[in-house]
Steps between C-alpha positions, in 0.01 A plus 500: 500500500736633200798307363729687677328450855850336633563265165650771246369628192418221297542198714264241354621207663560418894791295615473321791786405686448335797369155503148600740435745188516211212278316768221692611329801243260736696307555141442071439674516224882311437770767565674433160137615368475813663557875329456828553173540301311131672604656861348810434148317403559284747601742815276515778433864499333495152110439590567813762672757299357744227767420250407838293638699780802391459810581519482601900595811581686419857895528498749208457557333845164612642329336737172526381503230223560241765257555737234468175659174438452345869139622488394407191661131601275549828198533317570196332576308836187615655301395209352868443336575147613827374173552401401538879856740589473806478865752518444812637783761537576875528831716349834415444689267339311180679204645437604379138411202620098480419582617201719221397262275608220292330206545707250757649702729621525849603799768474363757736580850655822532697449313858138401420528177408332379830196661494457402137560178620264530836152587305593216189533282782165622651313422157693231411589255810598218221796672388824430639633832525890595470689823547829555345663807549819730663633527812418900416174469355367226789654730814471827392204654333337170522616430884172578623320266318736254593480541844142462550460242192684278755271633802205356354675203375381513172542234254807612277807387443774789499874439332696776580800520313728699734817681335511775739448788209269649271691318246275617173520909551914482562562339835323700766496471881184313625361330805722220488812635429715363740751774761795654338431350132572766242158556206517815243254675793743372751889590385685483821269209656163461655413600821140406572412159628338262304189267489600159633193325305485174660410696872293742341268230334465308796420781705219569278341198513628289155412133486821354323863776499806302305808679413765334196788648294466482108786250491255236711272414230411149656413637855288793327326294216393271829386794739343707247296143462434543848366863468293422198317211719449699825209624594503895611784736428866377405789629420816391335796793504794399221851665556592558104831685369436795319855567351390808251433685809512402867843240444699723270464755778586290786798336384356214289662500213265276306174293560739207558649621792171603654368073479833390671459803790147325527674141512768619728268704714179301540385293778209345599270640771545300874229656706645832577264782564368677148709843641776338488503366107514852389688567153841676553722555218760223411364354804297154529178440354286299675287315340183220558140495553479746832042477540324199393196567716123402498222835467181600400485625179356848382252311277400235762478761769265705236331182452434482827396783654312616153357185386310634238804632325532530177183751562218302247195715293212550799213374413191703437339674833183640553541846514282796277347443180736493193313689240410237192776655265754436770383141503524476106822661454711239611484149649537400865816402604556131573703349742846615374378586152597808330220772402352493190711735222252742325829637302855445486719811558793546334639724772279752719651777751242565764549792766385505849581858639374705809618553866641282817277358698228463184593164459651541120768186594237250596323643202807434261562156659121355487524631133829327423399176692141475283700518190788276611384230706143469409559597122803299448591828299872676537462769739769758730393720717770810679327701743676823598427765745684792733610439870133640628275211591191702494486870223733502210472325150522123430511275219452143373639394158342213397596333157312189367548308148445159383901523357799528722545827653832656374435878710337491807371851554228648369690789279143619370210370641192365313296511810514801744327432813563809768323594791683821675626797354812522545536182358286578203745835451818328500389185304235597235766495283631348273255229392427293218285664224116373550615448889187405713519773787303421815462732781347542837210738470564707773837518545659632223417782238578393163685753260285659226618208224420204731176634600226299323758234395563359904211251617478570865322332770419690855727203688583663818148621563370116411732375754411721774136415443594159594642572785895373399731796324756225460259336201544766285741334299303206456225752407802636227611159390140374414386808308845491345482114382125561356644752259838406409451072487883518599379176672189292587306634768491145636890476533479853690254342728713161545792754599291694723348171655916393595534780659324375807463826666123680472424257220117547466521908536815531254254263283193741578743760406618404201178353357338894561812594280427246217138534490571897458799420210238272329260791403751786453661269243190395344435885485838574331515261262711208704864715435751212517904544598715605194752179516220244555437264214 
């Protein structure tokens, strides 16, 4: 709030001049007491905006700054801590939003706030999770994940604030655009039809739809309260002028006019079918709560049909013998305990390479997933591969640090782990001076400056003798975490163990790798990864 939000430049006092005002103060405080300064400490939106933001960057007579009002007032009516809210949104100018606002949240890719949402949901079930974002950003590139966010009925809240443009980049058409309205992609009128949201969520399955104009603050502050206390997916679409873009060009010649076509035009919703309430231009806007319905919700329905989710550290199997430096390199893995750090790393770029079908992915995942979950350490992982499913060469970039992870590819690998060549042609380089090569015996000849430096281990022919081809990764991974110590061997084995597919030969497998990796690194000195500290 600035002192010229609708009181002038240097207005320090408030008059009051109806007798209900000298009355009744919504701050507690006498009216004659009241200034500019005390209502700004005092205003409701204080606790749940990051005051070093602003100024806001959204146009005089937007929308947007209302609908943040009515839901930071329904935060407060459902009793919410902010502590527990997180706000979650993607590009445009309501994706501003999370960034104005003072809690965990995330300003992510264009249209991806959902999935972000989706797996923070997955870890974190306590959270009340919010998405604020465009009509644009929601429908468009992020329509997908909208769509079957409300399939599963998953539990987020989405406020879509719905000007009909991509109202940051200029005014663009987008999917909401409503028939024969005029954008800077759209000169002479649009011609395609456009999303009428309220039948398209309830056709995919959303718990709670409500639709409001900007000028309705009441009505919205109460059904966003609704939508923040429903289980499963809901979804709150706001009408809001945009009068820098979308008005000016349809004949609204300020934001003003805009609110009184949304007082003139608005009516409330009397049980007409959803096709019907439609958005034309100038036309009616119907508005109400259209779906207030009952559902299973993703998480129960994961609950309940996976009942061991979220998956928990195995607990130690019999299976073959772990040599005795396995056993003393790292601690067994308690019931949801982290590993036992040998090192910190301050960041270290690990390389998975070879073909389809050699199981480099899983490799990269399992690797990623030890360092991660059972670790507690930072860790990404990007595989990448061609369209063959079987021949050509694959990679997993793994990164893992103890700091936040800025970059998430591995640019130069301090680990080099390849085991076809055509991978080990195209990816050899670059790498990270002092990189740890590893290569499969067998499979790849090793130019004349790598020869002597690569510790290689006959995987493929190990795996064959044990009568699986598929475990020569595992065969791979062990020898690979004996020399490097990019993780514990027992946080490989706790990933291997969740797996739950050919646990105790991908165990057998890897152990045969290990044991191997313990002696050729006691025979080369124990070489350690560049970046680890």
């Amino acid at each position: 709030m600035s002192d010229n939000d609708g009181m002038g430049v240097g207005v320090d006092r408030i008059e009051f001049d109806h007798d209900c005002c000298q009355k009744y103060s919504p701050f507690g405080v006498p009216p004659d007491e009241l200034n500019v300064e005390l209502i700004k400490r005092m205003h409701p939106t204080r606790k749940a905006l990051r005051e070093d933001r602003l100024p806001h960057i959204w146009c005089s007579g937007c929308g947007i700054g209302s609908v943040v009002n009515a839901f930071v007032a329904a935060v407060g009516d459902v009793g919410l801590d902010w502590k527990q809210v997180s706000v979650i949104s993607g590009i445009g100018c309501t994706g501003r939003v999370s960034g104005y606002m003072d809690t965990d949240s995330f300003h992510t890719t264009h249209g991806r706030a959902i999935p972000f949402a989706i797996g923070l949901g997955i870890a974190r079930p306590d959270m009340k999770l919010v998405i604020v974002s465009g009509d644009g950003d929601l429908l468009a590139i992020g329509g997908n994940h909208l769509i079957h966010a409300a399939r599963r009925n998953a539990n987020l809240t989405v406020i879509c604030v719905n000007n009909f443009n991509y109202g940051m980049t200029g005014g663009q058409h987008g999917p909401t655009t409503q028939l024969t309205a005029r954008t800077k992609t759209t000169p002479k009128g649009a011609v395609e039809y456009p999303f009428n949201l309220p039948l398209l969520l309830k056709a995919c399955g959303a718990s709670y739809v409500a639709r409001w104009t900007a000028l309705e603050l009441v009505r919205l502050r109460h059904s966003i309260a609704e939508a923040l206390q429903k289980p499963g997916f809901t979804f709150v679409e706001v009408i809001a002028p945009c009068p820098t873009n979308y008005g000016g060009r349809n004949k609204f010649r300020d934001a003003k006019a805009e609110m009184e076509y949304f007082q003139e035009k608005t009516v409330m919703w009397d049980g007409e079918p959803l096709e019907e309430i439609g958005l034309e231009l100038r036309g009616e806007i119907v508005v109400g709560t259209f779906v207030d319905r009952e559902r299973e919700t993703f998480r129960e329905r994961l609950l309940k049909y996976w009942p061991a989710w979220p998956p928990q550290p195995a607990p130690p199997q019999a299976g073959p013998e772990v040599p005795a430096a396995a056993s003393s390199a790292s601690e067994e893995v308690g019931q949801g305990q982290p590993a036992k750090r040998e090192k910190s790393i301050d960041r270290l770029e690990v390389r998975i390479a070879g073909a389809g079908g050699q199981g480099i992915m899983l490799a990269g995942r399992l690797l990623g997933t030890a360092a991660a979950v059972h670790e507690q350490r930072n860790a990404v992982t990007i595989p990448s591969y061609g369209p063959e499913s079987r021949g050509g060469a694959s990679k997993s970039d793994i990164v893992i640090s103890d700091q936040p992870i800025e970059y998430p590819r591995a640019s130069e690998p301090d680990v080099l782990i390849i085991a076809f060549q055509e991978a080990y042609d195209k990816y050899k380089q670059p790498r990270a001076a002092g990189c740890t090569l590893i290569t499969e015996e067998n499979l790849i000849k090793l130019d004349e400056e790598d020869e002597g430096q690569a510790a290689t281990i006959p995987a493929l022919e190990w795996a064959k003798a044990m009568g699986e081809e598929r475990v020569f990764n595992m065969i791979m991974m062990g020898f690979a975490t004996a020399i490097t110590e990019v993780v514990t061997p027992e946080a490989m084995r706790t990933a291997i163990r969740n797996l739950g597919k050919m646990t105790e030969l991908n165990l057998a497998a890897f152990e045969r790798g290990y044991e191997y990796g313990l002696a050729e690194r006691a025979k080369q000195g124990q070489p350690r990864p560049k970046r680890g500290q």
